[in-house]
Every structure is written in structure tokens, then in C-alpha cells.
C-alpha positions in Angstrom: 51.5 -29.9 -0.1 53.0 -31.6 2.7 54.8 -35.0 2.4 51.9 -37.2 3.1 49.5 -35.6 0.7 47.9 -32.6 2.4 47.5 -29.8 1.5 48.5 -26.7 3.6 46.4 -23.6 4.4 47.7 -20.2 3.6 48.2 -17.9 6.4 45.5 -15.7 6.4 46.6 -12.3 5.6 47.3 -10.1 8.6 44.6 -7.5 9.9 45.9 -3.9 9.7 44.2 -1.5 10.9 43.3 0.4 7.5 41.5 -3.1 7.4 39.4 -2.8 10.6 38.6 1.1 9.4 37.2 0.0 6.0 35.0 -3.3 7.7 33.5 -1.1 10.0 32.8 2.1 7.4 31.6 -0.3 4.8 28.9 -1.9 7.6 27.7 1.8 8.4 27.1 2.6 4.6 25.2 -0.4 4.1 23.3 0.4 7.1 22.4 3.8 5.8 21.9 2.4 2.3 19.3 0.1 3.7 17.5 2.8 5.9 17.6 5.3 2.9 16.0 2.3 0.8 13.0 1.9 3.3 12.5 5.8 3.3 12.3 5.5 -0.6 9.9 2.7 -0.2 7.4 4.6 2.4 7.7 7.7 0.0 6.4 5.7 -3.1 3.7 4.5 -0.9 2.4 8.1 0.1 2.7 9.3 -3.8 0.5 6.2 -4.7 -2.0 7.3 -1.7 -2.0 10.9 -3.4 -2.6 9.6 -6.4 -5.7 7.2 -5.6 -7.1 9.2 -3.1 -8.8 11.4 -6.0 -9.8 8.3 -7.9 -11.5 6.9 -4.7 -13.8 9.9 -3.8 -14.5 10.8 -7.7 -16.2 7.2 -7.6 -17.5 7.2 -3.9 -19.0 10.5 -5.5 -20.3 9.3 -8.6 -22.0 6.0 -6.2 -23.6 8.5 -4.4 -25.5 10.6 -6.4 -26.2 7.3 -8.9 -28.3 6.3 -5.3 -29.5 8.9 -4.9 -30.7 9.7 -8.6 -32.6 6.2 -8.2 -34.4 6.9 -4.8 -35.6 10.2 -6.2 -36.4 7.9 -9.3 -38.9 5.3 -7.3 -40.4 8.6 -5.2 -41.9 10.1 -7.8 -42.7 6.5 -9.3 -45.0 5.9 -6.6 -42.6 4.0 -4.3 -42.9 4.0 -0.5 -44.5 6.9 0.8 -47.7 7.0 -1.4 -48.7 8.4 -4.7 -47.0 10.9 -6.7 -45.3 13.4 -5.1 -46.0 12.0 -2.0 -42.5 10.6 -0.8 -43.0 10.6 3.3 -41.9 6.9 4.0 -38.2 5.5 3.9 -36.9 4.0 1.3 -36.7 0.0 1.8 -33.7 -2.0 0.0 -34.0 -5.6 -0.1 -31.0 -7.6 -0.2 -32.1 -11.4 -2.1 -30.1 -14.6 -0.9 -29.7 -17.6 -2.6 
């Protein structure tokens, strides 16, 4: 503290160059700790995309033989296309709005 009541700031400690060496290593393994990190994070995401990938056509699957289980279904019922057996029109879906 100087006579009026200040107080005085330490010298700050000299740079060496041992100093400068470890700065600059520590910056590249951060950088490579980040970039290793954002490879990790890309490599979750393409296990997750293998995982779901199965799920996703088992039901895209299961969708469409449920539609077409049904339009066979309303053929034979005498749907579009004439009587029994008949079955030589399309199918018509109607989509209700409210």
C-alpha cells in the first residue's frame, strides 16, 4: 500500500518461454479435444440412424400390407369395380374435412 492509501499491483510474473510452449500446446489440445468431441457426436448420430432405420421400414412394412389387406377387403365386398370378384375400377379414398 502506498502512502496515500493505494494499493499497488504486483508485477506480473515474467513470460518464459516454457510459458509460451505450454499456452500454445494447451490451445492445440483443446482444439483437438473439441474436434474429437464433434466426431463422437456425428458417430452417435449414425448408430441412432442404424438403429431406427429397421424400426422405420418394419412399420412402413406393416402400413402397407394393412392397406393393402383392406383394399382387397372392400374388392371382394363389392366395392368399386362391380360385384364380387369383379374388382376392375380404382380404389377411391375420401378424405372428410371439418
Amino acid at each position: 500500500m502506498t502512502p496515500d492509501g493505494e494499493f499497488r499491483d504486483p508485477l506480473p510474473p515474467r513470460r518464459t518461454w516454457l510459458d509460451r510452449a505450454l499456452g500454445r500446446v494447451g490451445g492445440v489440445a483443446l482444439l483437438v479435444a473439441l474436434a474429437t468431441g464433434g466426431l463422437l457426436l456425428v458417430a452417435l448420430a449414425v448408430v441412432f440412424v442404424g438403429l431406427l432405420l429397421p424400426v422405420v421400414i418394419g412399420a412402413g412394412l406393416i402400413a402397407f400390407v394393412s392397406l393393402w389387406w383392406r383394399v382387397r377387403r372392400a374388392r371382394r365386398a363389392g366395392g368399386p369395380g362391380g360385384g364380387s370378384g369383379g374388382g376392375s375400377g380404382p380404389v377411391r379414398f375420401v378424405v372428410i374435412r371439418r
